[in-house]
N, CA, C and O of each residue as an XYZ file, in Angstrom:
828
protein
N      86.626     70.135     40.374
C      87.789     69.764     41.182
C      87.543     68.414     41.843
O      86.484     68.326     42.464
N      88.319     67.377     41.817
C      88.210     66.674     42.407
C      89.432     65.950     43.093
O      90.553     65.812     42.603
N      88.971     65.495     44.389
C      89.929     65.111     45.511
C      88.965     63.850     46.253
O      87.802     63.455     46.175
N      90.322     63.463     47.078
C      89.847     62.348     48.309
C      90.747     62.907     49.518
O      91.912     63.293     49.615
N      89.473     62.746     50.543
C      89.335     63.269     51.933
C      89.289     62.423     52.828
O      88.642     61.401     52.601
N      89.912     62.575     54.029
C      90.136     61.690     55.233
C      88.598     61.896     56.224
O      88.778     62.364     57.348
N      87.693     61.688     55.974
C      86.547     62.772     56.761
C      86.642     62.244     58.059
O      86.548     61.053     58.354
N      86.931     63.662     59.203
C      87.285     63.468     60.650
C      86.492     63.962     61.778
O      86.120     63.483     62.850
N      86.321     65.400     61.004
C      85.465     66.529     62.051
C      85.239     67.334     61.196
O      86.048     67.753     60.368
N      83.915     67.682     61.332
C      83.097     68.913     60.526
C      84.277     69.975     60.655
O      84.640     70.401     59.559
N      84.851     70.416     61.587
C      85.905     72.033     61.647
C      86.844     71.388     60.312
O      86.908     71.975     59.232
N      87.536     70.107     60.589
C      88.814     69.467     59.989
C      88.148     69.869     58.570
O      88.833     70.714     57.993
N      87.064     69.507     57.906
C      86.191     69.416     56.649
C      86.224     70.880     56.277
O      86.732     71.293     55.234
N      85.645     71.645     57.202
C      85.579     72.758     56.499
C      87.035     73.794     55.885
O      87.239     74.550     54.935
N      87.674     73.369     56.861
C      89.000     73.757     56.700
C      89.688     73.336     55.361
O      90.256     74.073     54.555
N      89.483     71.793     55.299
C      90.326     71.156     54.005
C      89.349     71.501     52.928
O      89.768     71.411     51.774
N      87.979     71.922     53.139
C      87.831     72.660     51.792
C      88.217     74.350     51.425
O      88.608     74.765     50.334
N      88.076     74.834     52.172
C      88.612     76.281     52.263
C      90.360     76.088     51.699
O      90.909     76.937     50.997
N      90.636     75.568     51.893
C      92.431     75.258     51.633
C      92.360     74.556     50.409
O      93.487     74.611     49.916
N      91.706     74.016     49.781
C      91.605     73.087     49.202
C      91.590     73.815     47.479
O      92.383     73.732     46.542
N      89.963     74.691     47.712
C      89.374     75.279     46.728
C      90.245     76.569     46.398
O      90.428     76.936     45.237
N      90.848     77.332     47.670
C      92.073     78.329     47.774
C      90.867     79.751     46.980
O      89.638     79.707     47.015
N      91.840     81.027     46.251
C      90.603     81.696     45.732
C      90.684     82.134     44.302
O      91.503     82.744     43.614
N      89.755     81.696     44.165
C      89.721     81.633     42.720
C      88.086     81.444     41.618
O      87.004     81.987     41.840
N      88.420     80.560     40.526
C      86.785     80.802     40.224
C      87.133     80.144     38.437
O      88.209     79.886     37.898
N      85.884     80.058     37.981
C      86.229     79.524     36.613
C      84.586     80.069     35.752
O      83.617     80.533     36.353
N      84.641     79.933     34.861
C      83.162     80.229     34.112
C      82.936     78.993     32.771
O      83.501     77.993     32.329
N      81.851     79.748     32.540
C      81.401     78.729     31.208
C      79.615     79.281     30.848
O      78.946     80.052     31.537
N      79.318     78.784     29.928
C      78.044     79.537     28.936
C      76.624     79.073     29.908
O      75.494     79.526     29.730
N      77.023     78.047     30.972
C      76.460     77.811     31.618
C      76.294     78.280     33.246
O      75.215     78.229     33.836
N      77.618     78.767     33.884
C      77.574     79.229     35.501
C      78.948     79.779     35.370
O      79.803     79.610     34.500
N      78.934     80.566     36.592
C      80.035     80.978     36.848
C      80.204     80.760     38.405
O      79.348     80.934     39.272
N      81.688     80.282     38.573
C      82.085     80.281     39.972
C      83.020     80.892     40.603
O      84.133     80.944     40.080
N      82.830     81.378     41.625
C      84.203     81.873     42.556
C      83.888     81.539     44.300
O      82.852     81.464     44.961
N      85.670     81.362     44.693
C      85.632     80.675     45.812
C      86.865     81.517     46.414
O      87.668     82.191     45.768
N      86.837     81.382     47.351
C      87.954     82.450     48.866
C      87.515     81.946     49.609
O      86.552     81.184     49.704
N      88.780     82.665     50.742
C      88.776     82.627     51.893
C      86.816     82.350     52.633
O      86.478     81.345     53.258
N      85.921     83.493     52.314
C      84.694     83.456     52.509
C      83.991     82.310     52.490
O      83.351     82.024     53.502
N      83.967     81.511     51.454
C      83.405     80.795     51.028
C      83.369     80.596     49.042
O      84.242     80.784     48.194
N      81.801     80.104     48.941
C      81.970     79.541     47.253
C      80.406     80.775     47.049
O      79.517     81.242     47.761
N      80.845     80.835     45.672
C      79.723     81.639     44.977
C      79.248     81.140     43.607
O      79.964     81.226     42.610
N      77.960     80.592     43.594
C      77.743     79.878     42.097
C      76.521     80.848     41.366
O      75.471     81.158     41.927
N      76.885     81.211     40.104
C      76.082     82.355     39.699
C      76.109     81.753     38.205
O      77.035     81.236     37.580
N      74.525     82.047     37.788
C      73.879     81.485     36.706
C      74.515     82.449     35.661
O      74.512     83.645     35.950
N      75.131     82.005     34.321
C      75.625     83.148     33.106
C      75.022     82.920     31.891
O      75.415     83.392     30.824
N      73.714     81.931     32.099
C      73.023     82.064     31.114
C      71.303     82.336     31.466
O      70.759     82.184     32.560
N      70.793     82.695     30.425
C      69.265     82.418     31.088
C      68.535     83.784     31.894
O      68.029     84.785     31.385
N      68.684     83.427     33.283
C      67.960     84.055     34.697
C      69.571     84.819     35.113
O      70.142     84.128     35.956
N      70.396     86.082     34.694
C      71.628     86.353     35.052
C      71.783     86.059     36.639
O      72.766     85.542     37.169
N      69.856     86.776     37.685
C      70.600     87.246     38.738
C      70.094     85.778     39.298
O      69.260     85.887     40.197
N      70.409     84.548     38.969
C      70.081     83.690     39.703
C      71.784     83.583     40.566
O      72.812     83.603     39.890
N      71.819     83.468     42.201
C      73.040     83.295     42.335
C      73.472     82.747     43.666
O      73.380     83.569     44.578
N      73.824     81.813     43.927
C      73.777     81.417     45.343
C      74.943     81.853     45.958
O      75.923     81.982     45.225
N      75.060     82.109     47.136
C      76.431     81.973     47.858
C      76.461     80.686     49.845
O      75.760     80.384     50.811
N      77.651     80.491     49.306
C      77.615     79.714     50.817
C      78.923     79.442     51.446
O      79.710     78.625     50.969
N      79.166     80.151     52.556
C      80.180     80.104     53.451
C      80.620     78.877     53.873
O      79.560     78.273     54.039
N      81.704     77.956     54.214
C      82.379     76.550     54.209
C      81.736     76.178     55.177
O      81.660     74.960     55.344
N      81.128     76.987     56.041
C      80.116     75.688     57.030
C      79.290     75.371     56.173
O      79.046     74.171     56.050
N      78.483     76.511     55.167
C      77.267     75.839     55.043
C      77.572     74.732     53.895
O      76.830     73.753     53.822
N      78.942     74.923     52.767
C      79.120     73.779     52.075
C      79.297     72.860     52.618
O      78.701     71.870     52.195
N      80.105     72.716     53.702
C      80.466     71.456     54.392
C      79.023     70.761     54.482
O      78.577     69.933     53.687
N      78.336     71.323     55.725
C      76.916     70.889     56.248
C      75.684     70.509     54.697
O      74.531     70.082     54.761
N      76.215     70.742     53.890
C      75.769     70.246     52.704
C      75.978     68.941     51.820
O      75.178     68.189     51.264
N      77.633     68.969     51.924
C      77.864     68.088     51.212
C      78.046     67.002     52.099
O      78.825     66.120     51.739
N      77.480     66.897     53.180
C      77.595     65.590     54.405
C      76.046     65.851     54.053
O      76.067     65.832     52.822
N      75.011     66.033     54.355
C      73.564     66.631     54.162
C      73.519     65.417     52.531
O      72.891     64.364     52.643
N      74.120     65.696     51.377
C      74.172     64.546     50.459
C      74.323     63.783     50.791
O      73.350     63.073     50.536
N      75.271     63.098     51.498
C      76.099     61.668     51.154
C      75.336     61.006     52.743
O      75.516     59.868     53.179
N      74.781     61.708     53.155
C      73.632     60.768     54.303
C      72.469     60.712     53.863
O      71.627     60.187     54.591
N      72.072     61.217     52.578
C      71.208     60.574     52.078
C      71.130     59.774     50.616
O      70.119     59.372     50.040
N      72.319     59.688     50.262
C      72.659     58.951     49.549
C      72.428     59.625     48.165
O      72.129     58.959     47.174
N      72.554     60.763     48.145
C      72.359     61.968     46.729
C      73.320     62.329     46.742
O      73.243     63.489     46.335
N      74.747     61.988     47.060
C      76.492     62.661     47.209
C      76.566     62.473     45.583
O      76.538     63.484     44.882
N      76.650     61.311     45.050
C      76.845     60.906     43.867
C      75.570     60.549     42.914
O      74.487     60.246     43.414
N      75.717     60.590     41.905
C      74.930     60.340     41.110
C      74.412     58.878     40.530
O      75.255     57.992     40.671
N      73.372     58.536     40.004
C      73.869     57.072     39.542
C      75.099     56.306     38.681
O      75.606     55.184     38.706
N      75.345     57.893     37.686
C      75.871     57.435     36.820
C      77.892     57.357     37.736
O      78.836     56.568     37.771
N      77.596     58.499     38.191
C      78.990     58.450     39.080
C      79.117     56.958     39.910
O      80.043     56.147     39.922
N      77.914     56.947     40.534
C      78.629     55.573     41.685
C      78.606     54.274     40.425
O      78.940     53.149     40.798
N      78.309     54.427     39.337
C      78.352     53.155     38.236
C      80.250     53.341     37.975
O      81.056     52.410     37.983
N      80.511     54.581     37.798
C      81.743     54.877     37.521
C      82.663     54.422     38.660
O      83.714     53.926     38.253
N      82.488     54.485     40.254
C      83.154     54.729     40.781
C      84.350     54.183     41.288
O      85.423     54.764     41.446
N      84.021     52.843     41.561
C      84.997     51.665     41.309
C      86.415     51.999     40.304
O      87.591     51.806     40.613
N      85.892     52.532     39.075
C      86.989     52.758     37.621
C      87.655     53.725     38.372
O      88.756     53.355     38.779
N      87.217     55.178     38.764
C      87.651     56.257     39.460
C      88.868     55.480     40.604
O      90.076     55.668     40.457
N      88.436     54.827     41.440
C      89.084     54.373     42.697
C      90.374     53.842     41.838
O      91.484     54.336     41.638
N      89.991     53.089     41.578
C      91.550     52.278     40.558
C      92.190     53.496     39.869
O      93.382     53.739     40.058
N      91.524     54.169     39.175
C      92.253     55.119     38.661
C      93.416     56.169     39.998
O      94.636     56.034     40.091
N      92.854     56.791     40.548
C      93.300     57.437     41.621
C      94.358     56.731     42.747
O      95.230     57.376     43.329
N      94.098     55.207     42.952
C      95.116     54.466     43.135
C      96.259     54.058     42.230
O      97.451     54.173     42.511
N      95.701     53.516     40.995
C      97.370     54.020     40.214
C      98.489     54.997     39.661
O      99.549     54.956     39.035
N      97.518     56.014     40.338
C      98.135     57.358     40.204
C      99.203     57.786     41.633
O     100.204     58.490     41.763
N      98.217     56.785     42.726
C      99.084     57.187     43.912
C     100.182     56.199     43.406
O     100.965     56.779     42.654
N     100.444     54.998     43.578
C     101.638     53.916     43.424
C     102.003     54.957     42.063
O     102.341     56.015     42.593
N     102.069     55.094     40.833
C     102.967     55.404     39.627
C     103.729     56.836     41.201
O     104.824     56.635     41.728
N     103.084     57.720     41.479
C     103.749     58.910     42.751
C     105.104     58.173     43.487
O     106.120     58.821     43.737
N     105.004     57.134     43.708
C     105.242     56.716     44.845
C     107.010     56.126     44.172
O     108.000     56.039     44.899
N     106.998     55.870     42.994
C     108.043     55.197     42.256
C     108.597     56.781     41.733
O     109.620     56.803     41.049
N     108.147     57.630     41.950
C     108.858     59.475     41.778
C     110.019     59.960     42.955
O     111.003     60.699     42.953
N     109.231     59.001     44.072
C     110.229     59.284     45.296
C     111.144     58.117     46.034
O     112.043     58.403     46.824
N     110.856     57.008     45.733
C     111.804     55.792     46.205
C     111.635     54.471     44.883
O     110.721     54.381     44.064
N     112.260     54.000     44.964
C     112.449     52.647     44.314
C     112.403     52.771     43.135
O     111.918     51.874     42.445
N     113.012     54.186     42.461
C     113.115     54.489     41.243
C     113.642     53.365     40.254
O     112.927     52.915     39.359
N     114.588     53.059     40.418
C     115.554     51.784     39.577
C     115.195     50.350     39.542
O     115.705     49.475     38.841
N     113.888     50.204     40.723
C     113.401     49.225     41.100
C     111.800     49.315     40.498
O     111.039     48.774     41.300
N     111.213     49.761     39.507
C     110.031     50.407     39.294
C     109.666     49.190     38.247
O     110.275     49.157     37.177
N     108.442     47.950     38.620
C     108.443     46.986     37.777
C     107.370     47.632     36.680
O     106.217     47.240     36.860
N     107.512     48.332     35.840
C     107.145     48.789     34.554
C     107.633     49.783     33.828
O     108.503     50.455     34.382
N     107.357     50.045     32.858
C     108.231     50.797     31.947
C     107.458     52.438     31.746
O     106.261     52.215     31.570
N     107.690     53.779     31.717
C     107.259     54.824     31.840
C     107.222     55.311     30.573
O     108.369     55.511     30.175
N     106.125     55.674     29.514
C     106.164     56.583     28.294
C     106.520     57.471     28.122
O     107.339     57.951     27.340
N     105.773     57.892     29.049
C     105.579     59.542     28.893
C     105.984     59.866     30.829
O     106.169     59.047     31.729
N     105.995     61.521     30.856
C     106.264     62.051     32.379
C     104.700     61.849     33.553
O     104.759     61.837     34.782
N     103.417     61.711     32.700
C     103.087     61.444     33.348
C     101.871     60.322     33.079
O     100.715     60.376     33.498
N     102.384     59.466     32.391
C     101.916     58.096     31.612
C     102.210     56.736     32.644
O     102.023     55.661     32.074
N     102.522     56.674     33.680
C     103.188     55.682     34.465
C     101.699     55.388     35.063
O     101.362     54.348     34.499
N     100.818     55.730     35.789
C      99.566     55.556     36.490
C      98.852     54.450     35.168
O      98.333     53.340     35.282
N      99.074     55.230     34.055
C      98.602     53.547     33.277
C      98.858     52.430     33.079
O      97.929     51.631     32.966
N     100.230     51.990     32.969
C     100.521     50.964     33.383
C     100.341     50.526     35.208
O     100.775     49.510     35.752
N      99.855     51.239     35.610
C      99.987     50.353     37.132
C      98.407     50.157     37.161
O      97.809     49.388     37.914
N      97.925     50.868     36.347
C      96.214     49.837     36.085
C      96.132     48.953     35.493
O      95.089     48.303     35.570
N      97.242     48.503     34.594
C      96.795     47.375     33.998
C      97.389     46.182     34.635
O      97.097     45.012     34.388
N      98.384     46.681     35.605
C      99.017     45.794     36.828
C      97.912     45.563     37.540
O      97.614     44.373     37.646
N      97.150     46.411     38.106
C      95.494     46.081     39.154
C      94.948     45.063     38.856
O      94.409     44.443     39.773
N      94.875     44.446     37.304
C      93.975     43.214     37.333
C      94.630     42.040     37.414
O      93.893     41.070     37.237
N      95.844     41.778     37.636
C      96.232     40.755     37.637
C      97.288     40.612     39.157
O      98.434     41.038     39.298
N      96.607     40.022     39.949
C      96.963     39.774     41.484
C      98.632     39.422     41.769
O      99.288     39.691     42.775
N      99.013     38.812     40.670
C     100.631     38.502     40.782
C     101.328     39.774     40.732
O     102.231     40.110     41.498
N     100.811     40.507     39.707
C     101.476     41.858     39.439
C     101.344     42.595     40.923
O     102.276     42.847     41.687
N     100.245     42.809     41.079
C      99.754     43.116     42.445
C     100.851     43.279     44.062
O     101.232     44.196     44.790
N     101.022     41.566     43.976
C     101.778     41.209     44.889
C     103.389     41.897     44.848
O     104.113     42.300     45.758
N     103.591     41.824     43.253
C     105.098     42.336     42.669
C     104.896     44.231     43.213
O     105.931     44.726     43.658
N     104.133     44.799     43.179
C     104.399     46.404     43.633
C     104.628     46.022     44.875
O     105.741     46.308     45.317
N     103.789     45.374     45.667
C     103.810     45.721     47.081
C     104.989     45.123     47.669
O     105.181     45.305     48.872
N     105.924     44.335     46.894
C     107.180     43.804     47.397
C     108.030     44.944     47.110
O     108.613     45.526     48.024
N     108.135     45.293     45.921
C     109.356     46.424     45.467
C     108.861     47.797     46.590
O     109.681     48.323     47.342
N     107.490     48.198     46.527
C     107.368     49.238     47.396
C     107.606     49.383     48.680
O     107.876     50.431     49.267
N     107.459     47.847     49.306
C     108.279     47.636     51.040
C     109.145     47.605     50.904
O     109.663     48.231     51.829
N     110.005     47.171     50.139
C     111.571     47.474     50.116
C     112.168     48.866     49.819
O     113.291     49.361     49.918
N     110.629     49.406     49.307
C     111.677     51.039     48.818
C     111.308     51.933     50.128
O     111.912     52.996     50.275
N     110.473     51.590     50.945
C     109.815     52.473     52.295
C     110.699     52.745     52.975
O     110.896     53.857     53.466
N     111.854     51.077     53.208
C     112.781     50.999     54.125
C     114.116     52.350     53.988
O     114.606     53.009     54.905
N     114.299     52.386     53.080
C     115.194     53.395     52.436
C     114.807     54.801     52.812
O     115.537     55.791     52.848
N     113.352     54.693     53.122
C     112.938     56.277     53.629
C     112.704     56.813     54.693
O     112.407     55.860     55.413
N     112.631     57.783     55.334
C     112.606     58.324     56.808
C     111.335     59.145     56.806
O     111.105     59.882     55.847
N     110.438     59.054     57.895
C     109.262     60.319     57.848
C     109.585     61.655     57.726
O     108.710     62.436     57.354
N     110.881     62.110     58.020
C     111.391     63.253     57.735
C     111.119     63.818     55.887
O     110.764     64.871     55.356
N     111.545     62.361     55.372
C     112.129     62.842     53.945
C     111.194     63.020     52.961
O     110.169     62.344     53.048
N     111.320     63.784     52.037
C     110.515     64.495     50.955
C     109.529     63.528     50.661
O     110.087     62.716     49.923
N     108.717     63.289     50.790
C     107.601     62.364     49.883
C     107.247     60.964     50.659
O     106.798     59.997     50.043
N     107.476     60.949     51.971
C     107.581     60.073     52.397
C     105.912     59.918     52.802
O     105.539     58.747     52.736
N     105.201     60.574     53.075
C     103.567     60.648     53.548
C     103.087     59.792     52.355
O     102.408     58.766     52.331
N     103.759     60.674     51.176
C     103.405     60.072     49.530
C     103.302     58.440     49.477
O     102.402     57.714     49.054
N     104.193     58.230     49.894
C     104.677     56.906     49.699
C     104.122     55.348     50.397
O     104.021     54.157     50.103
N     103.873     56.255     51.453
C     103.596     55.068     53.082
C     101.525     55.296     52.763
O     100.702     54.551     53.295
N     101.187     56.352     51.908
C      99.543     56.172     51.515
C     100.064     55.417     50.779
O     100.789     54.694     51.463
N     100.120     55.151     49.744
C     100.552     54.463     48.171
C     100.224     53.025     48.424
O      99.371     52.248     47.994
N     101.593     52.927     49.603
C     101.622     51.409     49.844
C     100.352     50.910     50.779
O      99.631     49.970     50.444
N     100.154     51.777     52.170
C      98.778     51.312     52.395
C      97.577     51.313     51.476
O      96.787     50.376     51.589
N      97.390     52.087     50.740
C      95.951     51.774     49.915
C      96.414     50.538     48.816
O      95.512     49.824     48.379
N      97.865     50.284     48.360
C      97.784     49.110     47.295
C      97.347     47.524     48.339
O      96.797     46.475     48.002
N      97.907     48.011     49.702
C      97.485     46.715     50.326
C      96.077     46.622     50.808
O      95.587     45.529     51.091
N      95.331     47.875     50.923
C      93.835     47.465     51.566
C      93.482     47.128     50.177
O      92.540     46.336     50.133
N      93.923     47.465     49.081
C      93.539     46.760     47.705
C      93.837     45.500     47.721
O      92.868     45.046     48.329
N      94.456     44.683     47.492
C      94.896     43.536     47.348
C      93.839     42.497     48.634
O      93.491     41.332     48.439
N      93.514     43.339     49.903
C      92.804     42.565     51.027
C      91.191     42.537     50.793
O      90.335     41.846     51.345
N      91.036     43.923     49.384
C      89.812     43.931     49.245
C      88.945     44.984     50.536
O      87.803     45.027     50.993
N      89.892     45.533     50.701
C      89.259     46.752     51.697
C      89.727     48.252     51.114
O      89.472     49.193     51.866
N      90.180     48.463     50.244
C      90.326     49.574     49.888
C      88.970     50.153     49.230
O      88.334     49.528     48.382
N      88.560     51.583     49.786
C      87.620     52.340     49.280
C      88.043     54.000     49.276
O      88.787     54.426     50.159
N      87.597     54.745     48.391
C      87.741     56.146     49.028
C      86.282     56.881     49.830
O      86.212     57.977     50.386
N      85.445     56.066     49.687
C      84.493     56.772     50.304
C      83.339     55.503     51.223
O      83.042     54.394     50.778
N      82.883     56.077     52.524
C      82.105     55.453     53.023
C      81.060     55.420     53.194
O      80.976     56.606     53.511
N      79.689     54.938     53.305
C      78.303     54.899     53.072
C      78.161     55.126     54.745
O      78.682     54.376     55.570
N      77.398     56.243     55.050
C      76.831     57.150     55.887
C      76.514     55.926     56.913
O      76.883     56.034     58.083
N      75.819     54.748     56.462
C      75.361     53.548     57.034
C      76.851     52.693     57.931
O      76.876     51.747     58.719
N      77.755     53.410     57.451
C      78.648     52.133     58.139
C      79.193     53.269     59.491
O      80.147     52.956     60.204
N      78.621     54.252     59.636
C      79.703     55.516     60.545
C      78.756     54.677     61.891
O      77.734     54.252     61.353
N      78.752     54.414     62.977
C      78.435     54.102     64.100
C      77.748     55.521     65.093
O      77.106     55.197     66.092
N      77.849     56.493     64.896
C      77.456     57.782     65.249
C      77.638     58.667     64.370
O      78.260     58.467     63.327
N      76.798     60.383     64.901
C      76.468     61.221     64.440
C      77.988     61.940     63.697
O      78.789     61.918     64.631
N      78.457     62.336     62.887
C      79.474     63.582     62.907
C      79.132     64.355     63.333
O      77.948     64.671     63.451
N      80.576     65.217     63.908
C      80.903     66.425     64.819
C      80.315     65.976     66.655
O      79.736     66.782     67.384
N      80.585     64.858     66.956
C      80.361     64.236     68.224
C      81.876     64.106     68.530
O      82.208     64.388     69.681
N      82.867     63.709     67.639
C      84.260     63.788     67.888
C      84.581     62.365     68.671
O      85.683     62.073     69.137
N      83.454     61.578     68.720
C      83.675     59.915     68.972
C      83.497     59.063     67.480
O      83.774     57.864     67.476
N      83.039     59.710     66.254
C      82.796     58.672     65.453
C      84.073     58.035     65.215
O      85.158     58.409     65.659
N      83.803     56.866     64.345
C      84.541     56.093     63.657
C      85.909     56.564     63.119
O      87.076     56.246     63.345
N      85.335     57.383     62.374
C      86.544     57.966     61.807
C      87.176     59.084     62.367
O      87.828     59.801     61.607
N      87.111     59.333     63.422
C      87.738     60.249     64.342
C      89.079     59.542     64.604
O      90.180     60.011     64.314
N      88.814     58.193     65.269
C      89.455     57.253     65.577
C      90.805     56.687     64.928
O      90.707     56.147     63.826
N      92.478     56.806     65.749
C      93.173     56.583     64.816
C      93.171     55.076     64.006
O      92.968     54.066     64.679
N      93.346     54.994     62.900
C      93.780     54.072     62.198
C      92.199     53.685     61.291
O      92.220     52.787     60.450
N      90.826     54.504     61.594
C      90.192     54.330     60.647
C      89.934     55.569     59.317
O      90.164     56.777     59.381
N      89.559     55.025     58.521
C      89.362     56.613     57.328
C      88.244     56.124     56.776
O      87.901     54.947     56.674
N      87.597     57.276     56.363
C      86.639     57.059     55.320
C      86.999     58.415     54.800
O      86.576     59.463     55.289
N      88.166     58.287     53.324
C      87.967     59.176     52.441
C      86.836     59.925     51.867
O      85.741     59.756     52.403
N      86.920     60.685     50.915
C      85.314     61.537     50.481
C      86.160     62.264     49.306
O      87.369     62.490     49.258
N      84.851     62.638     48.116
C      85.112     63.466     47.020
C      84.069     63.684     46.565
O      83.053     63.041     46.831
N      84.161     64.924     45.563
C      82.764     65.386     45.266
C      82.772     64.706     43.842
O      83.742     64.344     43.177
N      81.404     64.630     43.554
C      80.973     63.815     42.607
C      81.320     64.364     40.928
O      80.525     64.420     39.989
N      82.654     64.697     40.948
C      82.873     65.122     39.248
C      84.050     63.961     38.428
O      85.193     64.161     38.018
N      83.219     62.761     38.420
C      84.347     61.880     37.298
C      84.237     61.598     36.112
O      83.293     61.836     35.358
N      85.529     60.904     35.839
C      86.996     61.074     36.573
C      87.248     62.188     35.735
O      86.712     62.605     34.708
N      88.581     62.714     36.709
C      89.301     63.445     36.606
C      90.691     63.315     37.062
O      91.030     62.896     38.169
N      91.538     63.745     36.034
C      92.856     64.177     36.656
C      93.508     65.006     37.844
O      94.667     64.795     38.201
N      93.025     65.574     38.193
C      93.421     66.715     39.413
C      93.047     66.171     40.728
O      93.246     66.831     41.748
């Protein structure tokens, strides 16, 4: 599964994974998983049967922060990827964003229902194109109200195409840039108007 996270407060974390993962479970010749309300359960299905861990959303949480402060969140081969991932996941938000406003105004052409995120990557490398979303997309914001369907959708879209374009867009932050401990409820990203997204290390992916 993979996602990007606003990381705020260890409670906020544990929560958006519990909600996140919902209950359920998947297998393969290699592990089997299941996840609830409780927590996650990872159990070996080949080999050693009764090898089997379990861990309640504090202790995943307190884990997967436990990685990414020591810089084992991702892998090598993932953070080589990750950059591609980021672009990817950003043209997926902007292609979203032309679903709910500025339909008629959408500077590229759509294949398929959900083929549009590729063309807005191949818009990413070229800065004019660039400039061309973020004009049609301020003009389509205006048209929308925070009330209205998709509007959260829309107002991320356009902020992350512009911390792109400024060269500040990231989804994830290096443990090194947080100014204090998490779960102090003063860090950085507690703070309105900063984020340091987060995801677990399975790329890319669609979901």
């Amino acid at each position: 599964m993979c996602f990007s996270r606003i990381t705020q407060t260890a409670k906020k974390d544990r929560i958006y994974l519990k909600e996140s993962f919902g209950t359920g479970g998947s297998g393969s010749s290699i592990r089997d998983t299941w996840h609830d309300a409780k927590g996650m359960k990872i159990k070996r299905s080949y080999g050693k049967p009764y090898a089997e861990t379990s861990l309640n959303w504090n202790q995943a949480e307190r884990r997967i922060h436990q990685l990414m402060e020591s810089g084992r969140f991702l892998t090598p081969d993932d953070k080589a990827r990750f950059p591609e991932y980021e672009r990817f996941i950003l043209s997926r938000d902007v292609d979203s964003f032309f679903h709910y406003a500025a339909k008629e105004q959408r500077p590229y052409q759509v294949e398929g229902f959900f083929d549009g995120w590729k063309q807005v990557r191949t818009m990413l490398d070229n800065p004019v194109q660039v400039d061309g979303l973020l004009s049609v997309m301020k003009d389509g914001l205006q048209s929308l109200t925070p009330k209205q369907y998709g509007y959260e959708v829309c107002t991320r879209a356009y902020d992350r195409l512009s911390a792109y374009k400024d060269g500040s867009y990231s989804l994830i932050q290096r443990a090194a840039d947080m100014p204090q401990k998490r779960g102090t409820g003063e860090t950085a990203e507690s703070q309105p108007g900063t984020k340091s997204p987060w995801m677990p290390p399975s790329l890319p992916c669609g979901g």
